[in-house]
HTML snippet that shows the backbone in 3Dmol.js (N, CA, C, O; Angstrom):
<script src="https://3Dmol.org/build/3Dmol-min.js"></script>
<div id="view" style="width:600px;height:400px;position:relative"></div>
<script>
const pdb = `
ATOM      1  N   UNK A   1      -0.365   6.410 -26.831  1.00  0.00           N
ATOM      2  CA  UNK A   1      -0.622   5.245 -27.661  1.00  0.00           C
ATOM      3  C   UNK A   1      -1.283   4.131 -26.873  1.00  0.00           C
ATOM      4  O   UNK A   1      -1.330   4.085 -25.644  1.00  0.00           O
ATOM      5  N   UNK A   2      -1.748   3.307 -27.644  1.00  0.00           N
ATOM      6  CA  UNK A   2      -2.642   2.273 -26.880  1.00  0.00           C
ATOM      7  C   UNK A   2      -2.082   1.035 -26.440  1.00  0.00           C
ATOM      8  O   UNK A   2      -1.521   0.308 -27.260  1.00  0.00           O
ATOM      9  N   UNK A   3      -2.179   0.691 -25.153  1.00  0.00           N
ATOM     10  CA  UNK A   3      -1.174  -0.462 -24.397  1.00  0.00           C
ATOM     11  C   UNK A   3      -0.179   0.136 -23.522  1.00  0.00           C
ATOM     12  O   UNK A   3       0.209  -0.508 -22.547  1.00  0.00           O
ATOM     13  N   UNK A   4       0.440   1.716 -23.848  1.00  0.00           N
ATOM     14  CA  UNK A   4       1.338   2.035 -22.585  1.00  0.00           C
ATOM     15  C   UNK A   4       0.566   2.753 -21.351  1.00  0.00           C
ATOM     16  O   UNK A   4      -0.630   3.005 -21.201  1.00  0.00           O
ATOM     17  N   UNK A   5       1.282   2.902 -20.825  1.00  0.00           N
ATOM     18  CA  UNK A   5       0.513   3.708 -19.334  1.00  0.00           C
ATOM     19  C   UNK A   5       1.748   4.622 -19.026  1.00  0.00           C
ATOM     20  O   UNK A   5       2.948   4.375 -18.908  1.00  0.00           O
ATOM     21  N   UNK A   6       0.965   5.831 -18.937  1.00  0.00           N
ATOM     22  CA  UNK A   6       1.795   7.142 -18.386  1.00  0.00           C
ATOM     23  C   UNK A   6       1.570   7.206 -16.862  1.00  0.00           C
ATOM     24  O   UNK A   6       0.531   7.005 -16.233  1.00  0.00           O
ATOM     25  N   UNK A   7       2.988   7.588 -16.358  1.00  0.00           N
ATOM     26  CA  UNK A   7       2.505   7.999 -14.756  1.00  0.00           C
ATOM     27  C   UNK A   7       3.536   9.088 -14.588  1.00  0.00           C
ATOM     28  O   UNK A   7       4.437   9.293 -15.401  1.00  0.00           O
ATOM     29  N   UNK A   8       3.344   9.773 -13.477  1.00  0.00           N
ATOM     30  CA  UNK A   8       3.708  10.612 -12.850  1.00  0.00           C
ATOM     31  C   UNK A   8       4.492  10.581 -11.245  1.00  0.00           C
ATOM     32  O   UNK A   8       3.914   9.902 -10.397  1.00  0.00           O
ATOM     33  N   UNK A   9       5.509  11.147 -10.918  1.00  0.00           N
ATOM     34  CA  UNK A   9       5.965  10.836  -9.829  1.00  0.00           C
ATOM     35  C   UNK A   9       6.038  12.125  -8.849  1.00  0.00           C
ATOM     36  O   UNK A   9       6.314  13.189  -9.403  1.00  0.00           O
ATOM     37  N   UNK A  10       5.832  12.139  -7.533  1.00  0.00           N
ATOM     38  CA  UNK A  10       5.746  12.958  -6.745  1.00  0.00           C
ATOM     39  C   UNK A  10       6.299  12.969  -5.450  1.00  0.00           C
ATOM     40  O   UNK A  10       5.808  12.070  -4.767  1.00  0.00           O
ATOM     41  N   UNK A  11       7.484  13.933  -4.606  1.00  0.00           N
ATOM     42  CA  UNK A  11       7.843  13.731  -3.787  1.00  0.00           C
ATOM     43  C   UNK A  11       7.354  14.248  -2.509  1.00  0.00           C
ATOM     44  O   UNK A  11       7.334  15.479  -2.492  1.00  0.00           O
ATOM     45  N   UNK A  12       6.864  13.557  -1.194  1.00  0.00           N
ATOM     46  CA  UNK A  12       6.766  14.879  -0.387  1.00  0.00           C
ATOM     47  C   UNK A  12       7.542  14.795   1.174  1.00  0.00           C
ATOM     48  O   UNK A  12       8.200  13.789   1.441  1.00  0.00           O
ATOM     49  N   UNK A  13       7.438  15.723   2.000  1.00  0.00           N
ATOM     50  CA  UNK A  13       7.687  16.025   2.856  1.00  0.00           C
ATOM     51  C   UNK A  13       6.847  15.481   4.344  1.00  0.00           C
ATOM     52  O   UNK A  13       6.678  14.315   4.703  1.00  0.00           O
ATOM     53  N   UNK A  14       6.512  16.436   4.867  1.00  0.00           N
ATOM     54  CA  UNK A  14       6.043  16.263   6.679  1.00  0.00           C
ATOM     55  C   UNK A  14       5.225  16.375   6.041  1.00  0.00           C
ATOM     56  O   UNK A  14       5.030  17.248   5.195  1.00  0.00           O
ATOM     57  N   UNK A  15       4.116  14.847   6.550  1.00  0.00           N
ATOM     58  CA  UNK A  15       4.646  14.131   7.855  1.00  0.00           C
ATOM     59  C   UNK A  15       4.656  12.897   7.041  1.00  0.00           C
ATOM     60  O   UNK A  15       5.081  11.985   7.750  1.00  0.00           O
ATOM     61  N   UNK A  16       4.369  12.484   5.858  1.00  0.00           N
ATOM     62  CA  UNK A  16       4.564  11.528   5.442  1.00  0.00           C
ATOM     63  C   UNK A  16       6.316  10.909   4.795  1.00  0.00           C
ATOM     64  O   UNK A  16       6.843   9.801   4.699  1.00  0.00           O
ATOM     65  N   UNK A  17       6.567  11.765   4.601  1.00  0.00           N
ATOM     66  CA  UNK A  17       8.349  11.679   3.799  1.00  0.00           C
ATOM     67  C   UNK A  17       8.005  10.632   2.859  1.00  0.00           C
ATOM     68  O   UNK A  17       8.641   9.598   3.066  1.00  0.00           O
ATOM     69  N   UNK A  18       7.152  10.582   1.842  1.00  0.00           N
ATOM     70  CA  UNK A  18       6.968   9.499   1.099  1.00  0.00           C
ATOM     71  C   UNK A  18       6.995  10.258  -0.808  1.00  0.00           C
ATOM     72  O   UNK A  18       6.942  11.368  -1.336  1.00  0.00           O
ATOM     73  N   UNK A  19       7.102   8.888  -1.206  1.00  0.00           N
ATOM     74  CA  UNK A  19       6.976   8.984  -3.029  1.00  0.00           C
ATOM     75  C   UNK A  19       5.930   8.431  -3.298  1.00  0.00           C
ATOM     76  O   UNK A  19       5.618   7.406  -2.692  1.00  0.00           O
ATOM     77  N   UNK A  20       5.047   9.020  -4.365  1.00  0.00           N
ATOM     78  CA  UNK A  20       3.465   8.918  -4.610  1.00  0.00           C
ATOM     79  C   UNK A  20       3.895   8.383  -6.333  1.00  0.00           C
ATOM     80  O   UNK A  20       4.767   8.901  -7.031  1.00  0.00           O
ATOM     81  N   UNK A  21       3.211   7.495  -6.626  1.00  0.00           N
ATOM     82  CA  UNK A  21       3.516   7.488  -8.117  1.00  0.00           C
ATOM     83  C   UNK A  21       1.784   7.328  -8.450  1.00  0.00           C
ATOM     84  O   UNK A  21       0.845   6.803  -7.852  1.00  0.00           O
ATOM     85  N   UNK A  22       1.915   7.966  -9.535  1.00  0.00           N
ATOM     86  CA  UNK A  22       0.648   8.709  -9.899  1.00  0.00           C
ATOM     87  C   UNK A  22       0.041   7.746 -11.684  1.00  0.00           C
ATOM     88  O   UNK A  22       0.752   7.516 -12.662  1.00  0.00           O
ATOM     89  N   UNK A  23      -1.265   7.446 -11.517  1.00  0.00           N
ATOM     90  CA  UNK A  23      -1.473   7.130 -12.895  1.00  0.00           C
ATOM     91  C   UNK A  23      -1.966   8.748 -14.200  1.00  0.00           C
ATOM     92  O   UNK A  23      -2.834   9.537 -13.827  1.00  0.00           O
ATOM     93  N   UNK A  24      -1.526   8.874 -15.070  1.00  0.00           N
ATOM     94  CA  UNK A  24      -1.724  10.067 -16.251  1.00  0.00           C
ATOM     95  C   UNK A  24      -2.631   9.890 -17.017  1.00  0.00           C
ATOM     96  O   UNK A  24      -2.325   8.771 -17.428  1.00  0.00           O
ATOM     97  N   UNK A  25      -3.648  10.184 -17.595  1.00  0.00           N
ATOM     98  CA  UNK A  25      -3.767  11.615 -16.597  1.00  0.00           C
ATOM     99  C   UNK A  25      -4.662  11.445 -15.453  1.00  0.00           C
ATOM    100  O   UNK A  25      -4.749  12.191 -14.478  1.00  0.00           O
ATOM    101  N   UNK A  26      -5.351  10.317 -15.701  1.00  0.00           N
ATOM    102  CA  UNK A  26      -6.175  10.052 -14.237  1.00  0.00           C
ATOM    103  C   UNK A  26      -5.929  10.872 -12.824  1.00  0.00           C
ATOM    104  O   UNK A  26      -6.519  11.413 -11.889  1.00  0.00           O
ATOM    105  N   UNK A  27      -4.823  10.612 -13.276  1.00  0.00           N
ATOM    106  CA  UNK A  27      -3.974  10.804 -11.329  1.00  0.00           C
ATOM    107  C   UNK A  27      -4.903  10.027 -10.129  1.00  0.00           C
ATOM    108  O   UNK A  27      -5.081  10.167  -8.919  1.00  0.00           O
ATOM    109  N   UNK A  28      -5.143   9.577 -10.666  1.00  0.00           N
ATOM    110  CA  UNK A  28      -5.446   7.441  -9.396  1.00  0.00           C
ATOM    111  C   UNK A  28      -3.748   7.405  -8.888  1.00  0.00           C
ATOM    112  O   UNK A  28      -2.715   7.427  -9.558  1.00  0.00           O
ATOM    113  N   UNK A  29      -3.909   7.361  -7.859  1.00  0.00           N
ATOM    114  CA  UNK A  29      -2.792   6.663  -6.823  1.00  0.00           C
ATOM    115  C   UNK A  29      -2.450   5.692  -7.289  1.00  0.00           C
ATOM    116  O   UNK A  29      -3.426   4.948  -7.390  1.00  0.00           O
ATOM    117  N   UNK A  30      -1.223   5.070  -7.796  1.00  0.00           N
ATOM    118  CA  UNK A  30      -0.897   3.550  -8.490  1.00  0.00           C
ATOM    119  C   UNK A  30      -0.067   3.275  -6.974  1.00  0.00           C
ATOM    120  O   UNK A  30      -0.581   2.611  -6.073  1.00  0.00           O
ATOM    121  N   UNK A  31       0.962   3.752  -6.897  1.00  0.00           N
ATOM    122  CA  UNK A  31       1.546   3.296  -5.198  1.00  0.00           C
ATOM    123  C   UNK A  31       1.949   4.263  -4.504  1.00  0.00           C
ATOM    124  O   UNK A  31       1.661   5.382  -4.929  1.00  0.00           O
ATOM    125  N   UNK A  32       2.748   4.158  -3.207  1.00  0.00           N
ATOM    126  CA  UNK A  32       3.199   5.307  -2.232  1.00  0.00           C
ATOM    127  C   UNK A  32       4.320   4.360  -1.588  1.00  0.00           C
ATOM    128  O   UNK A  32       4.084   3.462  -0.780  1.00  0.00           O
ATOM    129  N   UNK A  33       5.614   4.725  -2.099  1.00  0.00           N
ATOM    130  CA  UNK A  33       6.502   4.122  -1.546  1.00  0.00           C
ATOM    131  C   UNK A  33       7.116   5.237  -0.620  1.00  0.00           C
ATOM    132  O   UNK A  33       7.322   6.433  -0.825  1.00  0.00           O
ATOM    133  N   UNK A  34       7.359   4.345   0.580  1.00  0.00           N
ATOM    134  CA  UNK A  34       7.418   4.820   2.167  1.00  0.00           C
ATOM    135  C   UNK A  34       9.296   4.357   2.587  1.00  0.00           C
ATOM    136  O   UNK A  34       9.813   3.304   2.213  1.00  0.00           O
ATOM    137  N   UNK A  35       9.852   5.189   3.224  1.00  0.00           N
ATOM    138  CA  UNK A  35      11.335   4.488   4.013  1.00  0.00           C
ATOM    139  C   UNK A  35      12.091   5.639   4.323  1.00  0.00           C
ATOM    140  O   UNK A  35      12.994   5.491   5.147  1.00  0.00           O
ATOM    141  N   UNK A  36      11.888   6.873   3.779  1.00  0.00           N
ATOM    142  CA  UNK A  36      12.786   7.981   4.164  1.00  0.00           C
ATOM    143  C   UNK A  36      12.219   8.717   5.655  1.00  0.00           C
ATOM    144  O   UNK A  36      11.040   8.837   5.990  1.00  0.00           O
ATOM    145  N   UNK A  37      13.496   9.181   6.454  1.00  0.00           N
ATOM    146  CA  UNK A  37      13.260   9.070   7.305  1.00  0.00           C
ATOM    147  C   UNK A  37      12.875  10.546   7.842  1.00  0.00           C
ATOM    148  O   UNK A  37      12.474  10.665   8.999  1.00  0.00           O
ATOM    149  N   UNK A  38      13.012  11.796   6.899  1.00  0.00           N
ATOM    150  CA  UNK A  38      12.615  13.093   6.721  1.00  0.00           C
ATOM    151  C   UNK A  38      12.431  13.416   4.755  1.00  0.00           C
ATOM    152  O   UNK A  38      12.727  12.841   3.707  1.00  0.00           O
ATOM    153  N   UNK A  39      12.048  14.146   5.012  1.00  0.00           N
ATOM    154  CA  UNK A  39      11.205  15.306   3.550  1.00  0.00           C
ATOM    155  C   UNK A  39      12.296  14.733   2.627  1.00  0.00           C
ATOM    156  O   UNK A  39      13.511  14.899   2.742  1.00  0.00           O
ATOM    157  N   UNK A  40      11.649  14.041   1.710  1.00  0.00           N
ATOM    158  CA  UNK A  40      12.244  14.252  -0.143  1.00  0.00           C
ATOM    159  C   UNK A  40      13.068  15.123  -0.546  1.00  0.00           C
ATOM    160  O   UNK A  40      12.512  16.141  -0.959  1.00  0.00           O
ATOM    161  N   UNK A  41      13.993  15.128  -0.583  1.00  0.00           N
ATOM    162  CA  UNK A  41      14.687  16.795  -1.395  1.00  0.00           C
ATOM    163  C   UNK A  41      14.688  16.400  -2.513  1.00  0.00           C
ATOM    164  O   UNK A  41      13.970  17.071  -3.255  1.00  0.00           O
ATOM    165  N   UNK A  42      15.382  15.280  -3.137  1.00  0.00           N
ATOM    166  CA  UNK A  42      15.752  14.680  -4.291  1.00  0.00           C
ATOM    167  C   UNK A  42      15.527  13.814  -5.223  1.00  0.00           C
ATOM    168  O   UNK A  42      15.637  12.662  -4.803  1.00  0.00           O
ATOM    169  N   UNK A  43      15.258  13.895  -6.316  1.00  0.00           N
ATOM    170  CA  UNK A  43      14.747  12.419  -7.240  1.00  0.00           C
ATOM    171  C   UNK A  43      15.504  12.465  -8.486  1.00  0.00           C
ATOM    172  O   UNK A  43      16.090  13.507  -8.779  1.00  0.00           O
ATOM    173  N   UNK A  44      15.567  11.150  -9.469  1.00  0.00           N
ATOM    174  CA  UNK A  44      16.361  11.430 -10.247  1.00  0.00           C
ATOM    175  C   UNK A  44      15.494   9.771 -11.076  1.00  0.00           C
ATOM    176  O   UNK A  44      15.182   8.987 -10.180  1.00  0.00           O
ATOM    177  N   UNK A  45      15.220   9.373 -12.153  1.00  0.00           N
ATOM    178  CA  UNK A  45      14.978   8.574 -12.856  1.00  0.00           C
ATOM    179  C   UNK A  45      16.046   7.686 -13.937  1.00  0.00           C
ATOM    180  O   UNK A  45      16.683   8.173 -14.871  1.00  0.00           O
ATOM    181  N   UNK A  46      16.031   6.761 -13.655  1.00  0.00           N
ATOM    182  CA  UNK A  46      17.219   5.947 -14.907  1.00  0.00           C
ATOM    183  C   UNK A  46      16.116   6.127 -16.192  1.00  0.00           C
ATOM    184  O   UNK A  46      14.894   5.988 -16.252  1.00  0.00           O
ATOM    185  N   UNK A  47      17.152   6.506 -17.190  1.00  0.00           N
ATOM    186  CA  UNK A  47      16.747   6.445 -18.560  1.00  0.00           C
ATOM    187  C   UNK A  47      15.666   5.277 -19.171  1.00  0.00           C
ATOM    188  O   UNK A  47      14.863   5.703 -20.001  1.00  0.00           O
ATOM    189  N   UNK A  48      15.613   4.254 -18.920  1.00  0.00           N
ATOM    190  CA  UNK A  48      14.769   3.235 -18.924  1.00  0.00           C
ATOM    191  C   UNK A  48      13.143   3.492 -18.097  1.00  0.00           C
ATOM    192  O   UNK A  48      12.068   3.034 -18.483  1.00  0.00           O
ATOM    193  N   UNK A  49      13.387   4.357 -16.881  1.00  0.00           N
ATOM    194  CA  UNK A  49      12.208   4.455 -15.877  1.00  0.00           C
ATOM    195  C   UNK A  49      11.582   3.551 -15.246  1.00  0.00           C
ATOM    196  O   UNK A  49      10.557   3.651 -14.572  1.00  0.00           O
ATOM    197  N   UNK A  50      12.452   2.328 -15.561  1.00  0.00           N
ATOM    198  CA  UNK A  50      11.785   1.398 -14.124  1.00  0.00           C
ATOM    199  C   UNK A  50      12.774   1.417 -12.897  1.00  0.00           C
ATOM    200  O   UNK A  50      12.929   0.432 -12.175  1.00  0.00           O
ATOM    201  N   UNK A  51      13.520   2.775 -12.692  1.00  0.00           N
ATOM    202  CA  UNK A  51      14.403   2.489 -11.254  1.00  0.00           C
ATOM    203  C   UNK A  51      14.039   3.937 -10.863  1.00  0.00           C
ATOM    204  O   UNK A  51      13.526   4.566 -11.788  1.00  0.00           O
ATOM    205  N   UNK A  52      14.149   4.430 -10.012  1.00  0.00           N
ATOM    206  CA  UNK A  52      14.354   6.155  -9.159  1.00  0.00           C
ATOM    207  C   UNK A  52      15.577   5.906  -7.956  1.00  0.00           C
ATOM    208  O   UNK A  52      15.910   4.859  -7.400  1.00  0.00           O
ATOM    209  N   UNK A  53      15.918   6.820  -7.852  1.00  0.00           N
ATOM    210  CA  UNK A  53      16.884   7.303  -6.571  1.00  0.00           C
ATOM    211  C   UNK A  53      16.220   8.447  -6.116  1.00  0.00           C
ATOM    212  O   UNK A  53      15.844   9.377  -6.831  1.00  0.00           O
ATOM    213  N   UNK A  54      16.054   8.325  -4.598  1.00  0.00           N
ATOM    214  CA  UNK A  54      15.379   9.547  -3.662  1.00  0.00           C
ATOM    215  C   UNK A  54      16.451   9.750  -2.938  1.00  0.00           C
ATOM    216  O   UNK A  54      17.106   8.801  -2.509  1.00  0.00           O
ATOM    217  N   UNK A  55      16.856  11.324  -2.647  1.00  0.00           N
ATOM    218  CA  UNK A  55      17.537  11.546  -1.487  1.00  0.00           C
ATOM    219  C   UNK A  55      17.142  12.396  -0.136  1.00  0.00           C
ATOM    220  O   UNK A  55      17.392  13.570  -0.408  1.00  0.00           O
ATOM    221  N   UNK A  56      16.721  12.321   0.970  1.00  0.00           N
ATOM    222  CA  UNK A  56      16.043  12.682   1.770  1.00  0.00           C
ATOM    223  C   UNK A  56      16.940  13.978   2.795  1.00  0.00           C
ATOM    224  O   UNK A  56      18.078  14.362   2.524  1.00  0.00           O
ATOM    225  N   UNK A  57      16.281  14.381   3.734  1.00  0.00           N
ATOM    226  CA  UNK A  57      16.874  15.309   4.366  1.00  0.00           C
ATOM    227  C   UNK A  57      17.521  13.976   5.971  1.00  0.00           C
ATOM    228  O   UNK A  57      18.141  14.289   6.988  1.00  0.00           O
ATOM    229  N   UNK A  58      17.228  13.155   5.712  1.00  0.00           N
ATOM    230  CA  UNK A  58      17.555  11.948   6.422  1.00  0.00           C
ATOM    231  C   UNK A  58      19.099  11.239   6.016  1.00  0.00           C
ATOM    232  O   UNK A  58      19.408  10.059   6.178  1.00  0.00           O
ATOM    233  N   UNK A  59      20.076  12.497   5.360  1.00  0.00           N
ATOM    234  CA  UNK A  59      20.761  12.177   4.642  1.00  0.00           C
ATOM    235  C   UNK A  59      21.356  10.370   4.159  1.00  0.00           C
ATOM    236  O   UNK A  59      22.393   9.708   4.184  1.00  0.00           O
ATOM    237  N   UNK A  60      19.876  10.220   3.739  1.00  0.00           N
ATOM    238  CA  UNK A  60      20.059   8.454   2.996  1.00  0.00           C
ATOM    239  C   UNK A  60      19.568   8.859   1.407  1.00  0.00           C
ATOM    240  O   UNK A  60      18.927   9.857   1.078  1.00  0.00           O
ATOM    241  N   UNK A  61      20.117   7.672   0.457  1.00  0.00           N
ATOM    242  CA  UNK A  61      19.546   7.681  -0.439  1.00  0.00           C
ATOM    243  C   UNK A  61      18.958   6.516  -0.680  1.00  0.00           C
ATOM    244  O   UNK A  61      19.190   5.485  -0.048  1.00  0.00           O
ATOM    245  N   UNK A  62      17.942   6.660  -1.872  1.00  0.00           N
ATOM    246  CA  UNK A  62      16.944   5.019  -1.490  1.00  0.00           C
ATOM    247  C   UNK A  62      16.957   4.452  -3.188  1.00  0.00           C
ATOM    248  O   UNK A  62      16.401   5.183  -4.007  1.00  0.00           O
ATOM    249  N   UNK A  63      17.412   3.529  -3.534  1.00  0.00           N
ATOM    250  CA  UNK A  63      17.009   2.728  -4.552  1.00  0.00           C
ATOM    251  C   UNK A  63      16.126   2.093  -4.954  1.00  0.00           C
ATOM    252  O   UNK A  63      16.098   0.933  -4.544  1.00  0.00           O
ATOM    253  N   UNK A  64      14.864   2.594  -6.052  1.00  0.00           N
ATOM    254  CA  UNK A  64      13.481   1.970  -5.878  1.00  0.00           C
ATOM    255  C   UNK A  64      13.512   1.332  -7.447  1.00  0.00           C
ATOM    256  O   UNK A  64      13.554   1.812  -8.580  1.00  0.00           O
ATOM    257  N   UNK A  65      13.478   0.268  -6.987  1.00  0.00           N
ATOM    258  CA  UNK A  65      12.930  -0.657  -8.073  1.00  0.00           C
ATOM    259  C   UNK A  65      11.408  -0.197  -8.431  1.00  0.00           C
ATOM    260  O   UNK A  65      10.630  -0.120  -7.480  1.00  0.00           O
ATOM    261  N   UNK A  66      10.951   0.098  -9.670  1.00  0.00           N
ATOM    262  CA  UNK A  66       9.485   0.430  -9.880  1.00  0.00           C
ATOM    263  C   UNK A  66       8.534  -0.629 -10.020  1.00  0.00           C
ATOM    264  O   UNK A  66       7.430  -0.395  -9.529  1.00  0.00           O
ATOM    265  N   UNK A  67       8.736  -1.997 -10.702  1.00  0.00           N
ATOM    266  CA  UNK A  67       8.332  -2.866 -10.607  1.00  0.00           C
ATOM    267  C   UNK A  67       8.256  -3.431  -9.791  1.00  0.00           C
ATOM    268  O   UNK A  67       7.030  -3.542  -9.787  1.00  0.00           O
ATOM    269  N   UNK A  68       8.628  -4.060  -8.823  1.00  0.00           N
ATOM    270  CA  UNK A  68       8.809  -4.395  -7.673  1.00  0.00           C
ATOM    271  C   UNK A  68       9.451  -3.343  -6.376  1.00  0.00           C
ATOM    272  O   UNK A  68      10.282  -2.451  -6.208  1.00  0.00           O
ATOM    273  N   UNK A  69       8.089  -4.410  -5.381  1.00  0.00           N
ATOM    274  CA  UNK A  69       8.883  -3.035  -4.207  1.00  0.00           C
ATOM    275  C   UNK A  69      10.140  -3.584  -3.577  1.00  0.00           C
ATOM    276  O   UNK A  69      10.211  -3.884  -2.385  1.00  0.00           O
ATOM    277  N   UNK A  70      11.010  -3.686  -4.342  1.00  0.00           N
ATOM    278  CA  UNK A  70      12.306  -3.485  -3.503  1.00  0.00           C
ATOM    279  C   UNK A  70      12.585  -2.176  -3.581  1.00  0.00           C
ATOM    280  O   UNK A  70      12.148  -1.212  -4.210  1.00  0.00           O
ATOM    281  N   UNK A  71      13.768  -2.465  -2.454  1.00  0.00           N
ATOM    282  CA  UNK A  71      14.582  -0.427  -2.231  1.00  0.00           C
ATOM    283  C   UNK A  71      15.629  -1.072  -1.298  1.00  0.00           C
ATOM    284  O   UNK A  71      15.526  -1.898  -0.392  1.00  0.00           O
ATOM    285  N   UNK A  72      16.955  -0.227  -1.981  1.00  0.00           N
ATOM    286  CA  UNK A  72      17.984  -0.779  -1.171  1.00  0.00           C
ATOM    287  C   UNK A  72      18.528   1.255  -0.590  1.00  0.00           C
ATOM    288  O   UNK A  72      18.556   2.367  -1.117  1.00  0.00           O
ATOM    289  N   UNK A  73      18.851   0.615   0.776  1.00  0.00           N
ATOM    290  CA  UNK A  73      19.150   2.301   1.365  1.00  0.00           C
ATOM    291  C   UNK A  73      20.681   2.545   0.918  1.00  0.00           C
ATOM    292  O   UNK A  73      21.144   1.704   0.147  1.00  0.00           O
ATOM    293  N   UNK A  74      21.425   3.496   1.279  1.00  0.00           N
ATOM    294  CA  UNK A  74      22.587   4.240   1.508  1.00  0.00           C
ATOM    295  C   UNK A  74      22.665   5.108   2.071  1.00  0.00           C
ATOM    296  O   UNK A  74      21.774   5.916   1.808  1.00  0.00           O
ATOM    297  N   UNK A  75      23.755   5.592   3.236  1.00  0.00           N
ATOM    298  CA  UNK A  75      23.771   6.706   3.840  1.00  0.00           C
ATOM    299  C   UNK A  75      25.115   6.847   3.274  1.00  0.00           C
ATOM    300  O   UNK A  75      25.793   6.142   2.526  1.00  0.00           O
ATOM    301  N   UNK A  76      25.324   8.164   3.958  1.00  0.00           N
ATOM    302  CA  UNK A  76      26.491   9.305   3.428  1.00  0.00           C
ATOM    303  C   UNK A  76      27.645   8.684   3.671  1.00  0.00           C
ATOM    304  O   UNK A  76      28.585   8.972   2.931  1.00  0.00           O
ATOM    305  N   UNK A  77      27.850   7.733   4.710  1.00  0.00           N
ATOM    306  CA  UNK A  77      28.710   6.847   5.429  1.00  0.00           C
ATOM    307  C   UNK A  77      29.264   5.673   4.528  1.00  0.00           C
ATOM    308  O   UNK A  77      30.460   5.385   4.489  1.00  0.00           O
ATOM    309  N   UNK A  78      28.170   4.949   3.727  1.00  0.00           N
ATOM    310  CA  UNK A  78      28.452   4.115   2.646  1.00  0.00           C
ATOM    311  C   UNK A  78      29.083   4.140   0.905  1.00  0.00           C
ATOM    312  O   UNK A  78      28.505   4.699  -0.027  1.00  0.00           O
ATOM    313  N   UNK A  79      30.424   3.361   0.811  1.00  0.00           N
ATOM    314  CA  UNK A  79      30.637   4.177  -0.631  1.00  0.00           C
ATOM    315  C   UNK A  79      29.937   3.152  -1.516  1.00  0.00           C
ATOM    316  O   UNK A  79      29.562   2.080  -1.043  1.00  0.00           O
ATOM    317  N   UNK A  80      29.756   3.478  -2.817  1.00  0.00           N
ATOM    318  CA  UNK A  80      28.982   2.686  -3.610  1.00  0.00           C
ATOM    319  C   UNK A  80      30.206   1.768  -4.168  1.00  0.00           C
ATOM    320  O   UNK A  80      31.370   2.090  -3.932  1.00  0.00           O
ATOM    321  N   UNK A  81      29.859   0.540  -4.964  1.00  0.00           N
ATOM    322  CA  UNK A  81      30.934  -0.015  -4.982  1.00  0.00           C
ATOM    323  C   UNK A  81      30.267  -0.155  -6.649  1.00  0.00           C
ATOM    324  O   UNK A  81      30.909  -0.735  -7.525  1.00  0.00           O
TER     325      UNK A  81
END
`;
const viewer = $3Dmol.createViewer("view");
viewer.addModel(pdb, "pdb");
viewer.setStyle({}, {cartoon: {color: "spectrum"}});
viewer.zoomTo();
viewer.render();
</script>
């Protein structure tokens, strides 16, 4: 429909350990959010789709605001409150 924008999300590995978010169908690079400290294993989207959770082989997980680049970390060590 006219006025939304579709994108696409992508995780990768070595050597970048980064998240690619993708414009649809274009596939133009919209951003590349960077902080994990080995390969993507994991992603997961809030129902809304302006948040993701990545979990890395860096056993952290990363909180990405989509609108803004914030990202708050967690390791295995931290409980959520």
């Amino acid at each position: 429909p006219h006025g939304t924008r579709n994108e696409l999300i992508s995780t990768h590995g070595y050597s970048s350990n980064h998240i690619v978010v993708w414009d649809y169908p274009s596939m133009v690079k919209v951003a590349s959010l960077k902080g994990h400290g080995e390969r993507v294993l994991h992603f997961a989207m809030s129902p809304d789709g302006s948040n993701i959770v990545t979990g890395a082989g860096d056993e952290t997980l990363k909180f990405w605001h989509l609108a803004t680049p914030s990202v708050k970390t967690m390791t295995r060590f931290e409980r959520m409150l």
